[in-house]
N, C-alpha and C positions, 0 to 999 in steps of 0.2 A: 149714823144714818141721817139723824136729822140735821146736823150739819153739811151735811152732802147736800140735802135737796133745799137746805137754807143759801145756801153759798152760790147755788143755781137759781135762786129767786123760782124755784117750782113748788108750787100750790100744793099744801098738803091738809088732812084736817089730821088736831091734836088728839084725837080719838083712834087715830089708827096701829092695828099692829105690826108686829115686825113681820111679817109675813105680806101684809100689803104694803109696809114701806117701803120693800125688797123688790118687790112686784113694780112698784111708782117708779123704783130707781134702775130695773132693767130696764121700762119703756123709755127712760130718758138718756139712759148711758150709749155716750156713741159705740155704731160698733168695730168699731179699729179708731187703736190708738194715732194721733195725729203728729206728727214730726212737723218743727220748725222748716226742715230740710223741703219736707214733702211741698210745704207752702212757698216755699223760694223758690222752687223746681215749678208748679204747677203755675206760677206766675209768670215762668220764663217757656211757657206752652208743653211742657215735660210730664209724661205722668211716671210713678215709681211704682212698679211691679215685686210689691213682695214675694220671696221666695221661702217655702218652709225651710229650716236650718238643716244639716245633714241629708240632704234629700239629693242626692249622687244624679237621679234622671234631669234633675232640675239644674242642680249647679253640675257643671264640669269638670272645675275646677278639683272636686272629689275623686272624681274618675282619674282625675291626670296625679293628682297627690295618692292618692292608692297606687297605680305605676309606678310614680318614681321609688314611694317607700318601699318596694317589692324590692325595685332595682339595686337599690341601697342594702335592705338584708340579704339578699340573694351575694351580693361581693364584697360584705363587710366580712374580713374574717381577722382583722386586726384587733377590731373595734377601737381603735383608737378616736380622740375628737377629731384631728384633722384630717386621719381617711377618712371618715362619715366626714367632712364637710367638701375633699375634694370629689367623692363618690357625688354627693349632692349636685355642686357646681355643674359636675360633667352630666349628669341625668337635666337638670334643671338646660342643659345648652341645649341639649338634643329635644327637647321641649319645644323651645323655640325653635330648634331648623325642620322642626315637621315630622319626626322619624319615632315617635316618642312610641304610638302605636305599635310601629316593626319590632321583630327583635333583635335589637344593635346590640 
């Protein structure tokens, strides 16, 4: 801990305990971590909108990989690798021409 608020040139007195060193060290820790990325980006007028991870309402892309995986168990009756990869291929195209929704 006291390397932490040493490393940060933040004022501490050597009398304190680990209960207000903790205390010192939440007031001063940022709160979201910063990405190199994020700074490239906001220099270029961008700002980056985190998204919780697995969070299907947020990301799409959940919603559309739940469909195809359905698609794929639903007519995998081989189970071989290169069924499960042409099953893929053909869900993954219907993806892209818009129909992914329907049921093709």
């Amino acid at each position: 801990m006291l390397f932490w608020v040493d490393k940060r040139g933040i004022q501490y007195s050597s009398d304190m305990t680990k209960a207000e060193l903790y205390n010192l060290i939440k007031m001063h820790k940022p709160q979201c971590e910063t990405f190199a990325i994020d700074c490239l980006l906001a220099n270029h007028g961008h700002t980056v909108l985190r998204l919780p991870p697995y969070h299907p309402d947020l990301n799409p892309i959940k919603i559309m990989w739940g469909i195809i995986k359905t698609r794929i168990a639903a007519k995998n009756v081989t189970f071989e690798l290169r069924d499960v990869q042409q099953l893929a291929e053909q869900n993954f195209a219907a993806v892209t021409m818009g129909c992914c929704l329907q049921t093709c």
